[in-house]
Each structure stands twice: as structure tokens, then as C-alpha cells.
DSSP file (Angstrom, degrees, kcal/mol; ACC not computed):
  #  RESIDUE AA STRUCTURE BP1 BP2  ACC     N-H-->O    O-->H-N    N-H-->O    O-->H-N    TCO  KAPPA ALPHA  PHI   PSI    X-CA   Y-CA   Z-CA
    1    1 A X              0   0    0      0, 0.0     2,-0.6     0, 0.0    46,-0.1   0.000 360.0 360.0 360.0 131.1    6.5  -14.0    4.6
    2    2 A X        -     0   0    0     44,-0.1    46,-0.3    46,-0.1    44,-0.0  -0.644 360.0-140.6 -70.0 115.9    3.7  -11.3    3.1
    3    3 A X  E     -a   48   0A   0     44,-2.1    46,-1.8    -2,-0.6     2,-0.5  -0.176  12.4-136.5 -52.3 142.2    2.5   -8.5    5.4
    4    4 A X  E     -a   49   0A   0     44,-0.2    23,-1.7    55,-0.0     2,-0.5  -0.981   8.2-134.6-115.7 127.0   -0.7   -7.8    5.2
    5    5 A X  E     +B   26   0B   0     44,-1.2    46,-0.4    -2,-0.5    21,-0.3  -0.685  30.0 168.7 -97.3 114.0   -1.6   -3.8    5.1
    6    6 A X  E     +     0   0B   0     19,-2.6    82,-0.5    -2,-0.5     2,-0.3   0.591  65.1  17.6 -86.9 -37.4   -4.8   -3.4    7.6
    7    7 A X  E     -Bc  25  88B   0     18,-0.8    18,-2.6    80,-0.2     2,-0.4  -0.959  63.5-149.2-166.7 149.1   -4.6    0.5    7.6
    8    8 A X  E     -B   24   0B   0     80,-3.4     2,-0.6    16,-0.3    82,-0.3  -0.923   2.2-156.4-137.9 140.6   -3.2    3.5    5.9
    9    9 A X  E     -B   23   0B   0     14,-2.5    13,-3.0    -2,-0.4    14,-1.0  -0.924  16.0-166.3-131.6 147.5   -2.0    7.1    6.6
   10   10 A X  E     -B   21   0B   0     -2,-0.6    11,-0.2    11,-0.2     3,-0.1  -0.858  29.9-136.7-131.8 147.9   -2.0    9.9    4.1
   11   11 A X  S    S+     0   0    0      9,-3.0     2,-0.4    -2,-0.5    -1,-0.1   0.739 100.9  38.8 -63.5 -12.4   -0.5   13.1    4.1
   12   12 A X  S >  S-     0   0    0      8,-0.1     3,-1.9     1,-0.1    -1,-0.2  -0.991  72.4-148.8-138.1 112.6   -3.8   14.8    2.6
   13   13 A X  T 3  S+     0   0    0     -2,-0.4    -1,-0.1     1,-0.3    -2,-0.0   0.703 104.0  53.3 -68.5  -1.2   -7.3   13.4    4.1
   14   14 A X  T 3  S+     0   0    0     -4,-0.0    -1,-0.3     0, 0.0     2,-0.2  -0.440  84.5 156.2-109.8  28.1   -8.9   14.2    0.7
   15   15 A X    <   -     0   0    0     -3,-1.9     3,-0.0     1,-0.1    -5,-0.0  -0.433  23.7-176.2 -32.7 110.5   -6.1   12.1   -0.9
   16   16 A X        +     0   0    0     -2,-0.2     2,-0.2     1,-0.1    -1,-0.1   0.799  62.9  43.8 -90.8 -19.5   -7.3   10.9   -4.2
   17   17 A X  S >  S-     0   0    0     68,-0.1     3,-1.5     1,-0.1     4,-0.2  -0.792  78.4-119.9-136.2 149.2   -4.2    8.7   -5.1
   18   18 A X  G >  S+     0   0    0      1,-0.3     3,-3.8    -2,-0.2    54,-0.3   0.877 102.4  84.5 -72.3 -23.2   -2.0    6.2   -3.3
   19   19 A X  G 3  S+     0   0    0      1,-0.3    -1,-0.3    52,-0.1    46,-0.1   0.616  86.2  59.6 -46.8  -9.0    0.8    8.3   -4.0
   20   20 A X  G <  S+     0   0    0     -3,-1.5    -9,-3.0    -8,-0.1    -1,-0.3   0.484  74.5 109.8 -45.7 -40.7   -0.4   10.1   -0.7
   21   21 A X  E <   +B   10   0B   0     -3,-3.8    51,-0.3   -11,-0.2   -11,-0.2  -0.532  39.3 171.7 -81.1 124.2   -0.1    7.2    1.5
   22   22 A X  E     +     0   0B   0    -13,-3.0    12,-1.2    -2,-0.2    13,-0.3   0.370  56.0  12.7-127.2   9.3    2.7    7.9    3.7
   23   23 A X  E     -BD   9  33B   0    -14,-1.0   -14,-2.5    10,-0.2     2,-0.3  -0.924  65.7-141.8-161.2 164.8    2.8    5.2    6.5
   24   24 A X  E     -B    8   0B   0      8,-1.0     2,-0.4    -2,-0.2   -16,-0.3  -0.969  11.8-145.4 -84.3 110.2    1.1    1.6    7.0
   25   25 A X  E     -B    7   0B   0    -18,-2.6   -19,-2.6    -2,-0.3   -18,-0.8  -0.973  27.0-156.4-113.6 141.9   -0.3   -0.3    9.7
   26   26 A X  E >   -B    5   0B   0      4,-2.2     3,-3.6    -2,-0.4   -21,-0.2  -0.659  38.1 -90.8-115.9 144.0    0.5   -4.3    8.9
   27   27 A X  T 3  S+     0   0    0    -23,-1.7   -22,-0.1    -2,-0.3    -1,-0.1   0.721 126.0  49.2   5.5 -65.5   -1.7   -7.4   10.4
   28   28 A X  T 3  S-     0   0    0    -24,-0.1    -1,-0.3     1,-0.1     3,-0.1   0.230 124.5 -95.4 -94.9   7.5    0.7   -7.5   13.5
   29   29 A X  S <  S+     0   0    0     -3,-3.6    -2,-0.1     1,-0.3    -1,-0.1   0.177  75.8 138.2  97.0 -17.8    0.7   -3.9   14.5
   30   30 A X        -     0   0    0     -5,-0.1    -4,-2.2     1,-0.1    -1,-0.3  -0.128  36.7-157.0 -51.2 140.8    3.7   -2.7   12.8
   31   31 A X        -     0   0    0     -6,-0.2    -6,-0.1    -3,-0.1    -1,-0.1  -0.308  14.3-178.8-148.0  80.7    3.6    0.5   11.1
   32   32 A X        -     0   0    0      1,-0.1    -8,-1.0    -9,-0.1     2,-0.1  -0.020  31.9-107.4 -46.7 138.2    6.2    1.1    8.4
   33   33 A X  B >>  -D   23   0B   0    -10,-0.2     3,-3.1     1,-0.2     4,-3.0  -0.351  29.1-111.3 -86.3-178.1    6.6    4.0    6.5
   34   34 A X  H 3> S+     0   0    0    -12,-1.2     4,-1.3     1,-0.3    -1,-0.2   0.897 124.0  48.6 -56.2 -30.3    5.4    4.0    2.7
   35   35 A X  H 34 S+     0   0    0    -13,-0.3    -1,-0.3     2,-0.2     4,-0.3   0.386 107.8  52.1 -96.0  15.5    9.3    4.2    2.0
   36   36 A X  H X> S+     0   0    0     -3,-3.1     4,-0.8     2,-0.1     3,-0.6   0.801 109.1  48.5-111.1 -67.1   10.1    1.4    4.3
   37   37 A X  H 3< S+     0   0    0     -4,-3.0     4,-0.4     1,-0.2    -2,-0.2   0.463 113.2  48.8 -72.0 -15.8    7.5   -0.9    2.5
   38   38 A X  T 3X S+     0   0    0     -4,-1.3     4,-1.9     3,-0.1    -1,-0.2   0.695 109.7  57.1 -99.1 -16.7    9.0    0.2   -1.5
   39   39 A X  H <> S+     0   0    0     -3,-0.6     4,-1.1    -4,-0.3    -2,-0.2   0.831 106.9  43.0 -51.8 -25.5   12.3   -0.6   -0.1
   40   40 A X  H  <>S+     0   0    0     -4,-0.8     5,-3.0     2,-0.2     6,-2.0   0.677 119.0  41.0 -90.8 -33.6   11.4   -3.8    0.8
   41   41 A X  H >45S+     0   0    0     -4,-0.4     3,-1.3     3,-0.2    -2,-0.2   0.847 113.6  50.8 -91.3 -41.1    9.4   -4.8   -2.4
   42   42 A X  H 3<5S+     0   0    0     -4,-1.9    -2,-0.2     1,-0.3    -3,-0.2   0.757 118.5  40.3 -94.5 -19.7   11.7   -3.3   -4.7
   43   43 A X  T 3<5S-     0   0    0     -4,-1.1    -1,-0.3    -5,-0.1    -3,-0.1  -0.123 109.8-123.6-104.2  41.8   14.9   -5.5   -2.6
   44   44 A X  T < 5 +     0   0    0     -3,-1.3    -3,-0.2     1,-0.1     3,-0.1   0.587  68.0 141.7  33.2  52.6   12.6   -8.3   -2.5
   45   45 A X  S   <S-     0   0    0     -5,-3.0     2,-0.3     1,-0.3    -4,-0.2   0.529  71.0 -26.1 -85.8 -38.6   12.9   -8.4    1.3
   46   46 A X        -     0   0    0     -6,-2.0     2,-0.3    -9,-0.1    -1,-0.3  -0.973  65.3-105.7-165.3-179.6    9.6   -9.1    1.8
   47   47 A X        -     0   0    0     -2,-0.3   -44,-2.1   -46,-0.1     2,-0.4  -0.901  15.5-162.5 -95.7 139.2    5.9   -8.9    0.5
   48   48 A X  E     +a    3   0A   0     -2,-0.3    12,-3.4   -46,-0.3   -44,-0.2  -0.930  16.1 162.8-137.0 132.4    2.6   -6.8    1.2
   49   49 A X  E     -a    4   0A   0    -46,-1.8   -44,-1.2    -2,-0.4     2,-0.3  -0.227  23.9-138.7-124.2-161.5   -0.9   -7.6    0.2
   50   50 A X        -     0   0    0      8,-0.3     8,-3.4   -46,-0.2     2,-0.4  -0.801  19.9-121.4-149.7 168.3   -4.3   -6.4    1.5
   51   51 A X  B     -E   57   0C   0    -46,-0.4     6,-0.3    -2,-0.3   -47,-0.0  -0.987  31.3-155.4-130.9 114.4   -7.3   -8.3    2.0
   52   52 A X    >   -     0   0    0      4,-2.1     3,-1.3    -2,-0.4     6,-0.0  -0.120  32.7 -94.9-104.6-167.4  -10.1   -6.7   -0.4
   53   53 A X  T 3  S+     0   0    0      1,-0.3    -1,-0.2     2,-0.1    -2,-0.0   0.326 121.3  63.0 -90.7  14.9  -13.9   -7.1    0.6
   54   54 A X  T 3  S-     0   0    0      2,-0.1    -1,-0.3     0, 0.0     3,-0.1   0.073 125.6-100.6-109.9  19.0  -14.7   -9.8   -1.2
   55   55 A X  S <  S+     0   0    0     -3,-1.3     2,-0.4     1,-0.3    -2,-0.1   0.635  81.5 132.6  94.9   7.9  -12.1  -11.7    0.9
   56   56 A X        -     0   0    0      1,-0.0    -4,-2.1     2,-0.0     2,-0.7  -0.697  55.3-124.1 -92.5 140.5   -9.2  -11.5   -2.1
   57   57 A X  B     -E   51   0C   0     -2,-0.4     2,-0.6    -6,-0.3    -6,-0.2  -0.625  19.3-164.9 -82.3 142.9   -5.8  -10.5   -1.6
   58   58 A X        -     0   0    0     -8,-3.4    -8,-0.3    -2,-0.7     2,-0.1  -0.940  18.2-140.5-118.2 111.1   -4.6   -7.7   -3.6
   59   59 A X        -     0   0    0     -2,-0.6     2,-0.4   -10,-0.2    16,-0.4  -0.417  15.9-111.9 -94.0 162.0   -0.7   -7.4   -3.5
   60   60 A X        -     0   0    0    -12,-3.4     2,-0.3    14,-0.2   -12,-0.2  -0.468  23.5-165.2 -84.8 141.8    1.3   -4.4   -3.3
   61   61 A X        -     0   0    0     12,-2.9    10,-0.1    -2,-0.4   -23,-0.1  -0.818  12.8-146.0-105.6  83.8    3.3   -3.0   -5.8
   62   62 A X        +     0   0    0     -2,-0.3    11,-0.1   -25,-0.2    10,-0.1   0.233  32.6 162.9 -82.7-154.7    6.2   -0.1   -5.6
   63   63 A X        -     0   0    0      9,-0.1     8,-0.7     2,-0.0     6,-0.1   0.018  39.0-105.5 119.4 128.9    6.2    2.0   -8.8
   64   64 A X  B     -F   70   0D   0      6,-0.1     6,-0.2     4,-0.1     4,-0.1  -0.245  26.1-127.6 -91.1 163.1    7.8    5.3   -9.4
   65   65 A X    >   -     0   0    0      4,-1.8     3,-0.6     2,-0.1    -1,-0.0  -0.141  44.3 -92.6 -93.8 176.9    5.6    8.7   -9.7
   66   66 A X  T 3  S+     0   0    0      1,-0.3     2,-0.5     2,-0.1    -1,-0.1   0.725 132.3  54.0 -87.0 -20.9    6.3   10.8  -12.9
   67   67 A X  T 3  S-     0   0    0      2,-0.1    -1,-0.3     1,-0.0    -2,-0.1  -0.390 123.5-108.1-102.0  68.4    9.1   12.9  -10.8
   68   68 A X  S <  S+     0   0    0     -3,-0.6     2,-0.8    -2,-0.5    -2,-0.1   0.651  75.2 139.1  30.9  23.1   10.7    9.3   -9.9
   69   69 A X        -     0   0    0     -6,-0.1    -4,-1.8     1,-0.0     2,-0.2  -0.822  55.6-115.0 -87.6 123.0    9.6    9.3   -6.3
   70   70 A X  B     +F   64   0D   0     -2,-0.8     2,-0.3    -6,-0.2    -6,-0.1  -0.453  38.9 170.8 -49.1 116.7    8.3    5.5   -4.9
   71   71 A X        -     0   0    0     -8,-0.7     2,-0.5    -2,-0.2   -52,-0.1  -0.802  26.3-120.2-126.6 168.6    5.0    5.4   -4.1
   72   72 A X        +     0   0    0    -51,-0.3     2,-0.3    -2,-0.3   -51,-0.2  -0.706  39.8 144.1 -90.8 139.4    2.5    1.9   -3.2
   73   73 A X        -     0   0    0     -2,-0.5   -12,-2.9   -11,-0.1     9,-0.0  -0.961  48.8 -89.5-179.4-176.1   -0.4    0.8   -5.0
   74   74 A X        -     0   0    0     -2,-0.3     2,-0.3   -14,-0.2   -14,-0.2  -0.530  47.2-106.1 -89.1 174.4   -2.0   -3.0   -6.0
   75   75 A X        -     0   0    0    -16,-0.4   -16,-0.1     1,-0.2    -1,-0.0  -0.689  53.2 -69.7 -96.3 156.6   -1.1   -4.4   -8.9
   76   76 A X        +     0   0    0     -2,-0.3     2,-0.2     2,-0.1    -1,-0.2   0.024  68.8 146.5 -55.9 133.6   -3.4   -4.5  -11.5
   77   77 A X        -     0   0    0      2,-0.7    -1,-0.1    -3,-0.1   -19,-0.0  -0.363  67.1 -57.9-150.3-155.7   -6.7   -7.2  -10.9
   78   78 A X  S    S+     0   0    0     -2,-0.2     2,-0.1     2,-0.0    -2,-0.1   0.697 107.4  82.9 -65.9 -39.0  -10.1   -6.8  -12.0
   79   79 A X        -     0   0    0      2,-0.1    -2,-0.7     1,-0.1     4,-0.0  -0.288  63.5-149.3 -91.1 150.5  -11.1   -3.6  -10.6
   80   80 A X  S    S+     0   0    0     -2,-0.1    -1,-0.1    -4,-0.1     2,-0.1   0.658  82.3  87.1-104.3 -21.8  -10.1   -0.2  -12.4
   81   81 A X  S    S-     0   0    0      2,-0.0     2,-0.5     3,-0.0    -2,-0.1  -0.383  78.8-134.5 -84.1 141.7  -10.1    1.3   -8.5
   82   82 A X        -     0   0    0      1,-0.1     4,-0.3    -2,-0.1     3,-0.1  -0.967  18.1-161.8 -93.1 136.9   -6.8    1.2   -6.2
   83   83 A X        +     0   0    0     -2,-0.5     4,-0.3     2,-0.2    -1,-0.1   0.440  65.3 101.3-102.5 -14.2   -8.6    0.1   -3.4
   84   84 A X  S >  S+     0   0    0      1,-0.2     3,-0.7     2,-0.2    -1,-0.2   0.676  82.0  60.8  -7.3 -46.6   -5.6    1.2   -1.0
   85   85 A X  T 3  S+     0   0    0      1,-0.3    -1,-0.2    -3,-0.1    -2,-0.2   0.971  88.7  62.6 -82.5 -71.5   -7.8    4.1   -0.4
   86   86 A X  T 3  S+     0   0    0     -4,-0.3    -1,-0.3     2,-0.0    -2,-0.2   0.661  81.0 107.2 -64.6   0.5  -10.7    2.4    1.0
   87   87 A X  S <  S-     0   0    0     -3,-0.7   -80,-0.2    -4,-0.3   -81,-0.1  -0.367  81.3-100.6 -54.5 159.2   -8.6    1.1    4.1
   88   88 A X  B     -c    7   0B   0    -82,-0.5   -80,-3.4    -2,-0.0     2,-0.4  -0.349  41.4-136.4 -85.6 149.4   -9.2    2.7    7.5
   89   89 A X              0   0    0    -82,-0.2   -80,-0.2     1,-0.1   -65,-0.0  -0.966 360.0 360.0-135.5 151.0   -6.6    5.2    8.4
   90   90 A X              0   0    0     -2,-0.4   -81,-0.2   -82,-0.3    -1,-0.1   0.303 360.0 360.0-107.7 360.0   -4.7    5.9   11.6
């Protein structure tokens, strides 16, 4: 079933990039970390979306940084923005 990502924490509060984001908080209260949530898409275990403010879902994506570390961000949609960022963060 797809989690839906409600909230974000980043290691830097002037984080410009999702590669920053280093925990979650999901629909139901849960709050995985960032490496919890690329395990999970990259072993197809489950799926993670967001809900954008025009009322779309945006799904998550794992993809590795240029020194091969897993980071989140959406998959590519209309918008040029990861919008990851503009969730509220705990």
C-alpha cells in the first residue's frame, strides 16, 4: 500500500536539495528514516508519494547521489522544482 510522506527532516535547515532529507513523517504517524524509505522502494517493499498543493500525488523515487549514497526525491512531473522541500518539517 503507498505511504504517503506528510513531513520531512533535514540535516541542514537551509537544505537546498532532497539529498538532505534525513527522516520522514508518513500519513499514519510513522517516521522512517530516509534510508528506511530507499530501502523499501529500491526492494519494492512498498511505495511513498506526497500529496502536492494542487491535490496531485507526486511519488517518490530513490536514486543515488554522485558519491553513490541513496537519497529521495519525486519523480519527474511537470514542475522543474522537487517539491519534497516545501513539506513542513519536524
Amino acid at each position: 500500500m503507498p505511504q504517503e510522506i506528510t513531513h520531512i527532516r533535514v540535516s541542514d535547515e537551509n537544505a537546498q536539495s532532497t539529498e538532505r532529507i534525513v527522516q520522514v513523517r508518513l500519513r499514519n504517524s510513522e517516521e522512517p528514516t530516509t534510508e528506511k524509505v530507499v530501502h523499501d522502494i529500491r526492494n519494492e517493499n512498498d511505495s511513498y508519494f506526497y500529496t502536492t498543493s494542487s491535490s496531485t500525488k507526486a511519488e517518490v523515487e530513490a536514486v543515488p547521489s554522485s558519491t553513490g549514497r541513496y537519497y529521495i526525491r519525486t519523480k519527474k512531473n511537470e514542475t522543474t522544482k522537487d517539491n519534497l522541500l516545501m513539506l513542513p518539517k519536524f
